[in-house]
MIVO-851065 format. One record per residue (C-alpha): residue number from 1; x, y negated, z negated; residue in three letters. Coordinates in Angstrom, 1 decimal. Example, Ala and Ser with C-alpha at 12.3 -4.5 7.8 and 13.67 -1.06 7.14 Angstrom:
R  num      px      py      pz  residu
R    1    12.3     4.5    -7.8     ALA
R    2    13.7     1.1    -7.1     SER
//
This chain:
R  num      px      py      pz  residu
R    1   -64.1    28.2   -53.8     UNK
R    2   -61.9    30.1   -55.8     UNK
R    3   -58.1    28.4   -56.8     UNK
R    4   -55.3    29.9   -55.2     UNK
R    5   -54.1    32.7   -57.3     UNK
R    6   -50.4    32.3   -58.8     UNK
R    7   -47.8    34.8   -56.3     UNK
R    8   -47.1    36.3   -59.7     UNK
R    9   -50.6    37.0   -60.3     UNK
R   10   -50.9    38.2   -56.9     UNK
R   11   -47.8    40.2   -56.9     UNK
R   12   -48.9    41.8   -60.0     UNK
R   13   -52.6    43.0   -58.7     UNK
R   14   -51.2    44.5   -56.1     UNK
R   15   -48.4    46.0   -58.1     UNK
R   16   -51.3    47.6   -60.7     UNK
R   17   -53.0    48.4   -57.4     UNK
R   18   -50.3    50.9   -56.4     UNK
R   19   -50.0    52.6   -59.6     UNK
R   20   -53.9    52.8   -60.0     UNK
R   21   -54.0    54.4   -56.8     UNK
R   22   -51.5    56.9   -58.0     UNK
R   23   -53.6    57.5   -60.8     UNK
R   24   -56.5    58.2   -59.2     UNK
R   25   -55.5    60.1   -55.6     UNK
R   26   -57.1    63.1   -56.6     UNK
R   27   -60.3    61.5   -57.2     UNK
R   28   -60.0    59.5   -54.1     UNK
R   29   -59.6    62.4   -52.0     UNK
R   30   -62.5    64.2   -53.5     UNK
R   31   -64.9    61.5   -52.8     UNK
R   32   -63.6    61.4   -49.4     UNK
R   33   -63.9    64.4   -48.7     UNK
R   34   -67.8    64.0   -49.2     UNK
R   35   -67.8    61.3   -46.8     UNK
R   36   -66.1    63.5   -44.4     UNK
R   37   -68.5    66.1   -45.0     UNK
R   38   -71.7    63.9   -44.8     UNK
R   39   -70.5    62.9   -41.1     UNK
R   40   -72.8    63.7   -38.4     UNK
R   41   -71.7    62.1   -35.7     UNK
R   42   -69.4    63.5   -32.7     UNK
R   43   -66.6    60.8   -32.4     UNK
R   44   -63.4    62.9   -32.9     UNK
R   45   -61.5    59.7   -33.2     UNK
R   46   -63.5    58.5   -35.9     UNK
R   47   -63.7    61.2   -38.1     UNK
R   48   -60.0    61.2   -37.6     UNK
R   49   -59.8    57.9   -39.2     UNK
R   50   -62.4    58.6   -41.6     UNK
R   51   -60.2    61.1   -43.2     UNK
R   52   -58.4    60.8   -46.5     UNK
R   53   -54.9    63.0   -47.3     UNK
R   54   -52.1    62.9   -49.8     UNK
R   55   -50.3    61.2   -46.9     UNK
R   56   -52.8    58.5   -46.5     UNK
R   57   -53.1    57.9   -49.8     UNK
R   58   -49.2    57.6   -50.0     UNK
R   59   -49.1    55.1   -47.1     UNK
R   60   -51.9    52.8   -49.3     UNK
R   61   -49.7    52.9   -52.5     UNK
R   62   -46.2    52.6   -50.1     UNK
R   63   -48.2    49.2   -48.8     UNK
R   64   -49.6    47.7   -51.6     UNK
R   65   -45.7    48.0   -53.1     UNK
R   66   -44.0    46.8   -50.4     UNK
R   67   -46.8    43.4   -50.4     UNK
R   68   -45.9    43.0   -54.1     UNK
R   69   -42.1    42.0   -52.6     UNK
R   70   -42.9    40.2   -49.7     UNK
R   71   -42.1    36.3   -49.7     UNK
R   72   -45.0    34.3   -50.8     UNK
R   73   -46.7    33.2   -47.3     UNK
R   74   -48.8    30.3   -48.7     UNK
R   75   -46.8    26.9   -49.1     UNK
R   76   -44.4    27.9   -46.4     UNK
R   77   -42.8    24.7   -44.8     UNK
R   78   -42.8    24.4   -41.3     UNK
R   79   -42.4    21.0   -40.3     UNK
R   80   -40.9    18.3   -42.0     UNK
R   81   -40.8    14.0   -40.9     UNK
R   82   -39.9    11.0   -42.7     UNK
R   83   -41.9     7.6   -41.4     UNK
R   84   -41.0     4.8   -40.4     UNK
R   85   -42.8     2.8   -44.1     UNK
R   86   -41.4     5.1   -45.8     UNK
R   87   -43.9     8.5   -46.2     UNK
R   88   -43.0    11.7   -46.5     UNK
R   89   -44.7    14.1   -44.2     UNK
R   90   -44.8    18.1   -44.4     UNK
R   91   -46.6    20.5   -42.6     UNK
R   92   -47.0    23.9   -45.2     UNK
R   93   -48.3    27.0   -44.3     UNK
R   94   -51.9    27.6   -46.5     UNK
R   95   -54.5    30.6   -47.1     UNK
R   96   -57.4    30.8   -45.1     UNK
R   97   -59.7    30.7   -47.8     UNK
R   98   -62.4    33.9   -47.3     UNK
R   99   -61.7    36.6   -44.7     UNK
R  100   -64.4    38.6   -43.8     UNK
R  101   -63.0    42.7   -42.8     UNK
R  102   -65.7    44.6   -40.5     UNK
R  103   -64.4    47.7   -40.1     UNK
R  104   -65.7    51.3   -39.5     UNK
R  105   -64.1    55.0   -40.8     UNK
R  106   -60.8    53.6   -42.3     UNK
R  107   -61.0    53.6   -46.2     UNK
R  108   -57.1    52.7   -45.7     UNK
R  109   -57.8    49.0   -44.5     UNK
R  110   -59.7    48.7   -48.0     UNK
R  111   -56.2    48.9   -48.7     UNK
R  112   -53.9    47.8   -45.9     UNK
R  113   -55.8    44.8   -44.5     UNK
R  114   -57.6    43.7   -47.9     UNK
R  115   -53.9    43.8   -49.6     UNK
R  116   -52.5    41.4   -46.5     UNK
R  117   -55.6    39.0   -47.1     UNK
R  118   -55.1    38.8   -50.3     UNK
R  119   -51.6    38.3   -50.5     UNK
R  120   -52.0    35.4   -48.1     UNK
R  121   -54.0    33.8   -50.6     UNK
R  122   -57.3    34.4   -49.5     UNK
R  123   -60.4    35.7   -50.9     UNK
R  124   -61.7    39.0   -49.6     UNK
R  125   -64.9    40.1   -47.9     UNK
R  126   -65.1    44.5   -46.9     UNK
R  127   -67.9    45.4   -44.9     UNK
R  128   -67.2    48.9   -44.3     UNK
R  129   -69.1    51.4   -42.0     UNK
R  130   -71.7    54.0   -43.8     UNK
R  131   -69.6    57.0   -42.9     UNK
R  132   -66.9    55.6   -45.4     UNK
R  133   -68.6    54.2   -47.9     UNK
R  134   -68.0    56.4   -51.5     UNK
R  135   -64.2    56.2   -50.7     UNK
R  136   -64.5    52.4   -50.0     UNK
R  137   -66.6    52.0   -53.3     UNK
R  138   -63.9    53.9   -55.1     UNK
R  139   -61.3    51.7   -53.6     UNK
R  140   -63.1    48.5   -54.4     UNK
R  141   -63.4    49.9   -57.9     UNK
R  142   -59.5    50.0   -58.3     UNK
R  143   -59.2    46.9   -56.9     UNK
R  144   -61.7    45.4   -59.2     UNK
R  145   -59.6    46.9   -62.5     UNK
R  146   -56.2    45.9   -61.0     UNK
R  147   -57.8    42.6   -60.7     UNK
R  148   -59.2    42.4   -64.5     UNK
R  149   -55.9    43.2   -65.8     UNK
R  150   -54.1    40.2   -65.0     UNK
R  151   -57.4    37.8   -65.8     UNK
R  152   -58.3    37.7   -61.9     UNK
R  153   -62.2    37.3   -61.0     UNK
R  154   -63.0    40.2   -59.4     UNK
R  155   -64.6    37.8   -56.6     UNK
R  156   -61.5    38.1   -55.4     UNK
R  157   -62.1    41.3   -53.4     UNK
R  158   -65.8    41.6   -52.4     UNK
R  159   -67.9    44.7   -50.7     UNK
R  160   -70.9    43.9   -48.8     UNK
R  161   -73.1    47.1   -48.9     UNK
R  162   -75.2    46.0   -45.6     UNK
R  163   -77.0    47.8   -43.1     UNK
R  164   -76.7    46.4   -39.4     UNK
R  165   -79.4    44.4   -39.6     UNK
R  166   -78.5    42.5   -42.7     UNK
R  167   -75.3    42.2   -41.3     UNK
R  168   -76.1    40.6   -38.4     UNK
R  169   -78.3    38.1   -40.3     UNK
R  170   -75.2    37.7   -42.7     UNK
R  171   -72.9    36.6   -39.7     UNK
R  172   -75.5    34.2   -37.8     UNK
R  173   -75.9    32.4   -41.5     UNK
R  174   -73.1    33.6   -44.1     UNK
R  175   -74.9    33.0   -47.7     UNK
R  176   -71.5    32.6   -48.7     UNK
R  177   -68.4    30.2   -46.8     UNK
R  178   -66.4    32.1   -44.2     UNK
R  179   -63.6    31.2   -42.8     UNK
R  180   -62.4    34.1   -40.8     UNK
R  181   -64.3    37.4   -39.6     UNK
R  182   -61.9    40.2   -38.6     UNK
R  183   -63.7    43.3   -36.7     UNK
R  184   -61.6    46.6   -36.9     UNK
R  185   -63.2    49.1   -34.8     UNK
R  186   -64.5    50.1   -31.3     UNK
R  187   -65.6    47.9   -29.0     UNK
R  188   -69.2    48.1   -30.1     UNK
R  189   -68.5    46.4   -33.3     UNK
R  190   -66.0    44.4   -31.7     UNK
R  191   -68.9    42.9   -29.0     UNK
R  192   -71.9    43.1   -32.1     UNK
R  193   -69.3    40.7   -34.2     UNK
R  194   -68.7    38.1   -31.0     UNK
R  195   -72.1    37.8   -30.1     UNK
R  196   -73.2    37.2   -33.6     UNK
R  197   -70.1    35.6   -35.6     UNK
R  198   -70.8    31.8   -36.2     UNK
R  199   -67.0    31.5   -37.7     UNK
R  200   -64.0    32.1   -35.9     UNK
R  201   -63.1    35.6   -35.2     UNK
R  202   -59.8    37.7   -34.7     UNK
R  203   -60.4    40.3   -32.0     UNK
R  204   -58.9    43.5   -32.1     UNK
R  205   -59.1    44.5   -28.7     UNK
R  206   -58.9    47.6   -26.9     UNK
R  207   -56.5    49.8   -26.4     UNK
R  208   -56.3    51.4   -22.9     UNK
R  209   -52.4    51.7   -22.6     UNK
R  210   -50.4    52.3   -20.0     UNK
R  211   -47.3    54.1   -19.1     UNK
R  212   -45.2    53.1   -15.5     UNK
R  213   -43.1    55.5   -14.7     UNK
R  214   -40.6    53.8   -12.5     UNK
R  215   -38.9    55.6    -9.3     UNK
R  216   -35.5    54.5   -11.4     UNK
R  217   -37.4    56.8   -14.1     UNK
R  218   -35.3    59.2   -16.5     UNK
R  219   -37.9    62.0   -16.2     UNK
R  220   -36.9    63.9   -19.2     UNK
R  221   -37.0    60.7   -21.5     UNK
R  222   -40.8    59.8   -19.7     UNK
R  223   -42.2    62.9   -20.7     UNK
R  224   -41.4    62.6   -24.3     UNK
R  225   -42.8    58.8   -24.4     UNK
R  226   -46.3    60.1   -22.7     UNK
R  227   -46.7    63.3   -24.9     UNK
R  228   -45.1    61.0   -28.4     UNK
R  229   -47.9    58.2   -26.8     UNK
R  230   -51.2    60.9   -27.1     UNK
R  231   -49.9    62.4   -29.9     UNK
R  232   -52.8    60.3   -32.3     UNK
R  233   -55.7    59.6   -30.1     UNK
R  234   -57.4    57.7   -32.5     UNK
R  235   -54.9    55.3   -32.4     UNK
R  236   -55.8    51.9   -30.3     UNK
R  237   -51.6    51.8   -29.3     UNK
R  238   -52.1    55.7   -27.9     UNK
R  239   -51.7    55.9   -24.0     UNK
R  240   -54.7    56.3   -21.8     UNK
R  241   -53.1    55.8   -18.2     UNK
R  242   -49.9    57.2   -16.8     UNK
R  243   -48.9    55.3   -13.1     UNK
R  244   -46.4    57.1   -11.6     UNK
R  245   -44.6    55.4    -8.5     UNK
R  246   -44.9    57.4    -5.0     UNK
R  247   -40.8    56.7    -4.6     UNK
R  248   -40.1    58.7    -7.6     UNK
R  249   -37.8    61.6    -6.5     UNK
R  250   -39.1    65.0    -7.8     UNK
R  251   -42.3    63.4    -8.1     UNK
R  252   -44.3    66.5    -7.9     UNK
R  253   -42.6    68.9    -9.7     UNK
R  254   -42.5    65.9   -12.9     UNK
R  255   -46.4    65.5   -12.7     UNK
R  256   -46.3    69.5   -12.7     UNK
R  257   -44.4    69.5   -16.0     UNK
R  258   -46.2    67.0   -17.0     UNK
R  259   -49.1    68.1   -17.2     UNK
R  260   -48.2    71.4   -18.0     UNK
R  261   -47.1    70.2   -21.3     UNK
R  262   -50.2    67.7   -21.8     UNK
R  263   -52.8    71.0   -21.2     UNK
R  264   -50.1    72.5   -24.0     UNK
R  265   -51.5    70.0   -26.3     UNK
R  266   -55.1    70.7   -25.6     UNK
R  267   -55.4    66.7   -23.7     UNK
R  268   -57.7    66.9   -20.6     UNK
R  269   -55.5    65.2   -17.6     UNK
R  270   -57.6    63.4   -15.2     UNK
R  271   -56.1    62.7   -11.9     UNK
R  272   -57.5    59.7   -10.4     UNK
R  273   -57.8    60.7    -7.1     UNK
R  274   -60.9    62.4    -7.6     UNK
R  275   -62.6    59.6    -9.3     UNK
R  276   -64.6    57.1    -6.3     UNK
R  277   -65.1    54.3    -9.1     UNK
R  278   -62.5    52.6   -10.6     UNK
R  279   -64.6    52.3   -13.9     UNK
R  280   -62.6    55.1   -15.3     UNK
R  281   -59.4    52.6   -15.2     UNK
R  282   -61.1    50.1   -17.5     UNK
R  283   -62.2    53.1   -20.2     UNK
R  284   -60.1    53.4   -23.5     UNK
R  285   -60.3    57.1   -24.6     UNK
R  286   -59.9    57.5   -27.9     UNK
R  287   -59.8    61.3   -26.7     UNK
R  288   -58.2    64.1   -25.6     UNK
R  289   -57.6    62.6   -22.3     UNK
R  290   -55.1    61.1   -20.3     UNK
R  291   -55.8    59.8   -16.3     UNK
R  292   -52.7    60.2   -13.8     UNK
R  293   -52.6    58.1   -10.9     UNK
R  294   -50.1    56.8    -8.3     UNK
R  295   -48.9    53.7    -7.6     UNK
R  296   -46.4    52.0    -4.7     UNK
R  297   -44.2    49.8    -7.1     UNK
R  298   -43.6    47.8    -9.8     UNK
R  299   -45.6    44.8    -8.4     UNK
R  300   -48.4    47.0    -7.7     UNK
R  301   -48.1    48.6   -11.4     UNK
R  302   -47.6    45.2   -12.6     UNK
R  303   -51.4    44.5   -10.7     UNK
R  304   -52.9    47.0   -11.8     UNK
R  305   -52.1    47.0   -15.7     UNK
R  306   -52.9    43.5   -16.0     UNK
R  307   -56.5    44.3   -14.2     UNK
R  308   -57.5    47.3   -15.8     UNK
R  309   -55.5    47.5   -19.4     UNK
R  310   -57.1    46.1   -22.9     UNK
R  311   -54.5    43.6   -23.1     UNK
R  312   -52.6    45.6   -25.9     UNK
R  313   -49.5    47.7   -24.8     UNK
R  314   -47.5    49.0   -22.0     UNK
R  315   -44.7    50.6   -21.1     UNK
R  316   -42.2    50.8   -18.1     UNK
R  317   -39.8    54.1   -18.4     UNK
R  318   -37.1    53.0   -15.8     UNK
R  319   -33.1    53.2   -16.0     UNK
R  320   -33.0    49.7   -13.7     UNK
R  321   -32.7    46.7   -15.8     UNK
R  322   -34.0    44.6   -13.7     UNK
R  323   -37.1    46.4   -12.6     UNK
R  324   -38.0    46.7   -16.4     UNK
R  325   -37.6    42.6   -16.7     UNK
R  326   -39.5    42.3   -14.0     UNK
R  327   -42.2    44.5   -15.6     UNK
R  328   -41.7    43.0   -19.1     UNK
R  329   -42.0    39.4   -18.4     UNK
R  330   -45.2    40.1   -15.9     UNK
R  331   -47.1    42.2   -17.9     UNK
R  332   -49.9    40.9   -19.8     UNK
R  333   -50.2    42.9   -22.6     UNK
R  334   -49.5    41.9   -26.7     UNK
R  335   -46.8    44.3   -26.5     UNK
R  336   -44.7    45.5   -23.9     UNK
R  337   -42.2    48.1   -24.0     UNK
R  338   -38.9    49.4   -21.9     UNK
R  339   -38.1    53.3   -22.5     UNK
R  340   -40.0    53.4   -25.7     UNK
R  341   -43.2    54.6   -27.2     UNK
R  342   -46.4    52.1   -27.3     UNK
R  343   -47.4    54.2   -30.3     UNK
R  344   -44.9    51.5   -31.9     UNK
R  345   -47.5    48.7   -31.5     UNK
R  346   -48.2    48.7   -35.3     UNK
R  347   -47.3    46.0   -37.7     UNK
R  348   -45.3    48.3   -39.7     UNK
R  349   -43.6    49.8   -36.9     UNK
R  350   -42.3    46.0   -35.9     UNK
R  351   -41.2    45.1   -39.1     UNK
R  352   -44.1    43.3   -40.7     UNK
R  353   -44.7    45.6   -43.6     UNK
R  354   -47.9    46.1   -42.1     UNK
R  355   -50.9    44.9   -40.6     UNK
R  356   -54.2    43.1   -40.7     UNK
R  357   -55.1    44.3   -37.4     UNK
R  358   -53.7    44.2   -33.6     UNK
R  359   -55.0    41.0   -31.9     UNK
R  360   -55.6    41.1   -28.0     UNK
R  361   -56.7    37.7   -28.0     UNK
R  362   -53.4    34.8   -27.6     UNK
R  363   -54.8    32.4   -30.1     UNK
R  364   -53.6    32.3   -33.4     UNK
R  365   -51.2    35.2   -32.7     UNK
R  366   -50.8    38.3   -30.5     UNK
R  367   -50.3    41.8   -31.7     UNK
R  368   -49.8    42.9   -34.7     UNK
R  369   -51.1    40.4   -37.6     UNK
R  370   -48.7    40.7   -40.9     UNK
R  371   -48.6    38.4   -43.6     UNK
R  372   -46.8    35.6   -42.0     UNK
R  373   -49.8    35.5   -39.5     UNK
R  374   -53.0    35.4   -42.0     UNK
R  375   -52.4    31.6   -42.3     UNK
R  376   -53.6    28.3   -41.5     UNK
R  377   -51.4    25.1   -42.0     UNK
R  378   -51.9    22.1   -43.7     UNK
R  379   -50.5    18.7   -43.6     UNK
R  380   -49.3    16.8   -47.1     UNK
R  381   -48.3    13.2   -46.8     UNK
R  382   -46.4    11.3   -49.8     UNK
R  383   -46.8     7.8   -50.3     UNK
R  384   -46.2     4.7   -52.3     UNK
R  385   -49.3     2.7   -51.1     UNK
R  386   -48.7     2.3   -47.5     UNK
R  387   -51.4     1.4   -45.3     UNK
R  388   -51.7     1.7   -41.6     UNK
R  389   -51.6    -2.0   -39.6     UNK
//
């Protein structure tokens, strides 16, 4: 196990990391482009994610900066008791130890997500998909030479080059100790990682969000949410399902506009009336489609969200306070949202600084994991010889 980096050490990696990532945009960005180029497969969304900009590369250096600044989140108190003989006992917040990233097309997490880990005091485990690899090799590179210059082992920050099957042998018996597996991805990867994962995982769920659009409804305001929510279909916070309630007045001529302006943006709109099975509810795009359906009220939206939805946003667009409290607290999503965007759901967005991923599951923490979530905790007890009668 390796000791817990000093925060100055740590602040100072990631600090060098930024500026090495400055240094070297061009080259990243080249190298990507290769990747991009040597993708075969038809999955819009993830060559979407797969590619590699001046603006992505920005975002890495903006996050590694703002990391460098954020409050130390190992050693955090949180709990504090004085016995009755006398010891001192504090609960402190403490790293993990080794995270483990699976992740497919993003060469920003081998930013984002590897700078929260390591922050957090961890060590760091990438296993990126093929279709990124060069531009995670590059990454890793920097990481390893912002790591050297301030006398860090450069096991700090490690890249599994596996194929499936030796990642799957890798997660029934690690050859190394870890402590936390964290799958970013589809829900392929997501199911391959559960079935095979002998360590605790984070699950990044599904998206499959959904917009209510309550009879109390400002129609203007709804449209821009539902166009601003497919506006990145990659995205798991973009919106998949739009419930419209049957007591909306003008409902017609709104679904007429709306779609008008969805077919403007080149987004298929399904209109669930033509579908017999109600698998298509449970789908999560990740496409240039959006399904339509009606619904009687807010209970029955309520019902139907927390049947059909991935668990990870929703939205009620309603000018009735009450109707959107209702909603909010009987929902049962990670985030849930009254006259806004779920295209928020992002741990930037929500004032974390950013995010090791979007958790659908309700153990350790929901929605958006920041640095003040990739932590354990730790119990130290002070004594003077006490023993326990």
């Amino acid at each position: 196990m390796n000791k817990l980096l000093s925060i100055e050490t740590r602040n100072n990696v990631l600090q060098t990391m930024a500026k090495l990532l400055a240094q070297h945009s061009a080259e990243i960005i080249a190298i990507n482009k290769k990747d991009c180029e040597a993708y075969t497969g038809d999955d819009i969304s993830m060559f979407d994610r797969l590619k590699v900009n001046d603006t992505k590369v920005d975002e890495m250096i903006k996050a590694a900066k703002h990391l460098a600044f954020q409050e130390d989140p190992v050693g955090v108190e949180r709990f504090s008791f004085k016995h009755d003989n006398g010891m001192q006992v504090y609960n402190k917040t403490a790293s993990f130890g080794t995270v483990l990233i699976i992740y497919e097309s993003r060469p920003d997490v081998t930013v984002e997500a590897a700078g929260i880990a390591f922050k957090s005091g961890n060590k760091i485990l990438l296993k990126g998909g093929k279709e990124s690899l060069q531009s995670n090799l590059k990454i890793v590179e920097l990481w390893h030479k912002a790591l050297k210059m301030h006398n860090a082992s450069t096991d700090w920050v490690e890249y599994l080059q596996f194929n499936r099957t030796e990642t799957q042998a890798f997660l029934e018996k690690p050859t190394q100790k870890v402590d936390l597996i964290v799958p970013r991805g589809g829900e392929r990867l997501i199911a391959f990682v559960k079935q095979h994962a002998t360590c605790p995982v984070i699950i990044s769920g599904r998206g499959n969000n959904f917009v209510y659009v309550h009879e109390d409804a400002d129609t203007a305001m709804a449209l821009d949410i539902i166009v601003n929510g497919k506006s990145k279909i990659s995205a798991c916070n973009a919106v998949d399902k739009i419930l419209i309630d049957e007591n909306l007045p003008n409902r017609i001529e709104f679904v007429n506009e709306l779609i008008t302006k969805l077919t403007a943006l080149n987004i298929e709109v399904l209109k669930a009336k033509n579908f017999n099975s109600d698998e298509i509810w449970y789908e999560e795009f990740l496409d240039y489609k959006i399904l339509i359906g009606k619904v009687e009220s807010n209970d029955k939206a309520i019902a139907k969200i927390n049947k059909y939805s991935g668990g990870h946003s929703s939205a009620i667009i309603t000018k009735n306070k009450d109707a959107a409290t209702l909603f909010m607290q009987n929902v049962d999503t990670a985030a849930v949202y009254h006259n806004a965007s779920t295209r928020f759901t992002d741990g930037g967005q929500l004032g974390l600084g950013g995010e090791l991923a979007i958790s659908t599951d309700k153990l350790h923490q929901r929605g958006p994991i920041g640095l003040q979530h990739l932590v354990t905790n730790k119990w130290y007890i002070h004594g003077e010889g006490q023993i326990r009668n």
